[in-house]
DRENDO-1510 file (C-alpha; in Angstrom, 1 decimal, always signed):
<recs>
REC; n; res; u; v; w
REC; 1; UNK; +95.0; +112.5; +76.0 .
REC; 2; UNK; +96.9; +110.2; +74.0 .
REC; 3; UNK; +96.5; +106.1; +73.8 .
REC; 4; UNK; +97.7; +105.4; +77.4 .
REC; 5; UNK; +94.7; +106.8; +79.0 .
REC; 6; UNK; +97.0; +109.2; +81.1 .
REC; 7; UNK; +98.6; +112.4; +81.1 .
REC; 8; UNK; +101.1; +113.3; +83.6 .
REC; 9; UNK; +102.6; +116.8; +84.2 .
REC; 10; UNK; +106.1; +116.9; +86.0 .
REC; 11; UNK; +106.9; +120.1; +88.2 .
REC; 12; UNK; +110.7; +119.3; +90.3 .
REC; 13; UNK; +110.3; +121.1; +93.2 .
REC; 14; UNK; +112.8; +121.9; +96.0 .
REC; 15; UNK; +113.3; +118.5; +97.6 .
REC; 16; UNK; +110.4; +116.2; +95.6 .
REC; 17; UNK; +108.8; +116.0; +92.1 .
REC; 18; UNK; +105.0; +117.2; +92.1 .
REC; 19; UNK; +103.4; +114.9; +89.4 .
REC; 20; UNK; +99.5; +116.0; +88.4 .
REC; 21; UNK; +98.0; +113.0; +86.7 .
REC; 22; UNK; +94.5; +113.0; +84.2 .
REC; 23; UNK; +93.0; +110.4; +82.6 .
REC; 24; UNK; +91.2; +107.3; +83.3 .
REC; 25; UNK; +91.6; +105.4; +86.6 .
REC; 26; UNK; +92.6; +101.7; +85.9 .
REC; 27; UNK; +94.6; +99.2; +87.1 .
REC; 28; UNK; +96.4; +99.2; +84.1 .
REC; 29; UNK; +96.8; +103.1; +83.7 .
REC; 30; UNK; +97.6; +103.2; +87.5 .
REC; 31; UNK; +100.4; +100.6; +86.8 .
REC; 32; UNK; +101.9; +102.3; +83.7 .
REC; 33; UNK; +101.6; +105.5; +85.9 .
REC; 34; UNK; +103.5; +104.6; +88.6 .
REC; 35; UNK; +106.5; +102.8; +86.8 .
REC; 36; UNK; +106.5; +106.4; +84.4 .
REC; 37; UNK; +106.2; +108.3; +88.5 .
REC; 38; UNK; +109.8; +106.0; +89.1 .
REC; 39; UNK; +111.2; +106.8; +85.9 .
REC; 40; UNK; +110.6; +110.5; +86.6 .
REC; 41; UNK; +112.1; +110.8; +89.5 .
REC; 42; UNK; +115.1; +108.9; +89.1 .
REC; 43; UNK; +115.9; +111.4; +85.8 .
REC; 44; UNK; +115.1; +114.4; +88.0 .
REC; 45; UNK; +117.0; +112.8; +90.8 .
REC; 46; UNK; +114.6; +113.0; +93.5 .
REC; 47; UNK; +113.7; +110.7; +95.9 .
REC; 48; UNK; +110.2; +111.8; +97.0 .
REC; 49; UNK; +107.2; +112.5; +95.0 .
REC; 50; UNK; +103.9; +114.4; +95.4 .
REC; 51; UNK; +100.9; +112.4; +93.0 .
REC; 52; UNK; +97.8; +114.7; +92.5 .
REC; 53; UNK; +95.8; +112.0; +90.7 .
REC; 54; UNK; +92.2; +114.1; +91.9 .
REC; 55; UNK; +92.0; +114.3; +87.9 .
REC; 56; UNK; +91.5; +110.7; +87.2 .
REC; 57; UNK; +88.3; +109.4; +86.8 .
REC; 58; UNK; +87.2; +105.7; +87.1 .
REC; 59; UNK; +87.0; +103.3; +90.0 .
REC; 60; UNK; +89.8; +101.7; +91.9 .
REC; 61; UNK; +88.5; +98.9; +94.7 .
REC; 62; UNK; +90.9; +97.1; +97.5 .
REC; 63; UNK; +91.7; +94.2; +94.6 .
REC; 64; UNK; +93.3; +96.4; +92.2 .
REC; 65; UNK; +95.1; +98.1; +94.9 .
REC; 66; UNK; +96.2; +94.8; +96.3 .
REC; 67; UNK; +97.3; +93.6; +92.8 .
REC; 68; UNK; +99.4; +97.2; +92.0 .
REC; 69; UNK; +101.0; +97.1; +95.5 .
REC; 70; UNK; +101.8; +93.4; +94.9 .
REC; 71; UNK; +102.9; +93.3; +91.3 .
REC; 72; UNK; +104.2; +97.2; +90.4 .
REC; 73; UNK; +105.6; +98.1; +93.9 .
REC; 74; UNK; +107.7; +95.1; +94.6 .
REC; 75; UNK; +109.6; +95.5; +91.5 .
REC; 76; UNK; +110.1; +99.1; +92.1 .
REC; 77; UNK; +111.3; +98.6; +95.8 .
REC; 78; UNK; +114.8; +100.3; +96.3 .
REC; 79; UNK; +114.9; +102.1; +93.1 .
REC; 80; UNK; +114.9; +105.4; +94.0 .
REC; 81; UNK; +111.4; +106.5; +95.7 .
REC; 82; UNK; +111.7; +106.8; +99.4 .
REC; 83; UNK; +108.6; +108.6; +99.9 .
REC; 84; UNK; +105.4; +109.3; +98.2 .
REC; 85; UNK; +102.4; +111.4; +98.7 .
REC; 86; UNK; +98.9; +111.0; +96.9 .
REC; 87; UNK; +96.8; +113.8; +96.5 .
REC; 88; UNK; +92.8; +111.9; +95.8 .
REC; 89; UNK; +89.6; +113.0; +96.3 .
REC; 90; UNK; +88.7; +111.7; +99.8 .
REC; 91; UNK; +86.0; +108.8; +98.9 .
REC; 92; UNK; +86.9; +106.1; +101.4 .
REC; 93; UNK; +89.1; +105.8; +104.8 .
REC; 94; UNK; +89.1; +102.1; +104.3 .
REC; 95; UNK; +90.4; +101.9; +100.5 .
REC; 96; UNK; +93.0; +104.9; +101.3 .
REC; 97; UNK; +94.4; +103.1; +105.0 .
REC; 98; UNK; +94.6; +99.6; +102.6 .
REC; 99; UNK; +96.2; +101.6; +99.8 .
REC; 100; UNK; +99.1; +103.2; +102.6 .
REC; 101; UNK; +99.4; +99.7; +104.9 .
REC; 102; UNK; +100.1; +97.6; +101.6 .
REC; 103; UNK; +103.1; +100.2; +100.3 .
REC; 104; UNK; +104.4; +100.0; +104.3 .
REC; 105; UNK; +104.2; +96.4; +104.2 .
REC; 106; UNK; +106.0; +96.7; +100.6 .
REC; 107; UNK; +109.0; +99.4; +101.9 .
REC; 108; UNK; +107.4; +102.4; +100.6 .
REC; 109; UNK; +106.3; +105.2; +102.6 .
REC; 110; UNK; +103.5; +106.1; +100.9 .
REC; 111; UNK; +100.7; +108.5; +102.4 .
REC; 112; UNK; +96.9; +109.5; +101.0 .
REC; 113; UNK; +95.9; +113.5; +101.3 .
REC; 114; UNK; +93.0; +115.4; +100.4 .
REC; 115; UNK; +95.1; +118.5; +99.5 .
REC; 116; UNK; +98.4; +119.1; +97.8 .
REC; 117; UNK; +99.4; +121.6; +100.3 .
REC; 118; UNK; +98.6; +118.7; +103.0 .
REC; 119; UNK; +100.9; +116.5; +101.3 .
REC; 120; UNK; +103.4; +119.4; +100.5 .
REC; 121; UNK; +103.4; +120.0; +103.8 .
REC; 122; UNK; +104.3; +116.4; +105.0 .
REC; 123; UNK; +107.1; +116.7; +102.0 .
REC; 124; UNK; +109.2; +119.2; +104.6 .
</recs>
C-alpha cells in the first residue's frame, strides 16, 4: 500500500468500470478515493461504476458520510458518473439507506450491495 492509505484496482467492463478498493477506511481516503473513482471513469469513458470497497478496513459513521456526500459529491455532480454501485460488507441498514438518500438528494444514483454480482446485476 503506498502513502495514500488506498489501493484501487481498475477492471472496464462491458458497460461500467469494476473498481476493487484496499486500504484504510477514512474520510479522507474515501474522498481521495472517490475523486480518483471519477477520474477513472472519465479516461475509460464509462459512465457507471461498480466500487468493491469490502477490503477497506476502519470505521465510517453518518457524519463522514454526510461531509463526503456534501463536500466530494457536489463537486463531482455532472462530470461523468451517472450511476454507481458499492459493494460493503453489510454492517448497518441505517448508515447504507443515509449513504444512498444523501447521493439521490445530490444527483447521483448511487446504490449499497452485499455482493458484486448483486450490484453487477443492477449494472444491466
Amino acid at each position: 500500500m503506498d502513502q495514500k492509505g488506498y489501493e484501487l484496482s481498475i477492471e472496464p467492463k462491458e458497460g461500467y468500470l469494476l473498481i476493487t478498493a484496499v486500504g484504510l477506511r477514512t474520510r479522507e481516503t474515501v474522498s481521495a478515493m472517490t475523486r480518483e473513482v471519477f477520474d477513472a471513469a472519465v479516461t475509460h469513458e464509462k459512465k457507471s461504476v461498480v466500487i468493491d470497497v469490502r477490503g477497506m478496513r476502519g470505521g465510517f459513521g453518518i457524519m463522514d458520510i454526510y461531509l463526503l456526500v456534501s463536500d466530494v459529491f457536489e463537486t463531482l455532480r455532472g462530470k461523468g458518473i451517472r450511476r454507481a454501485a458499492v459493494v460493503d460488507v453489510r454492517s448497518s441498514p441505517m448508515r447504507e439507506a443515509f449513504l444512498e438518500t444523501a447521493a439521490r438528494n445530490r444527483g447521483f444514483n448511487l446504490r449499497v450491495f452485499a455482493d458484486t454480482e448483486e450490484a453487477e446485476q443492477w449494472m444491466a
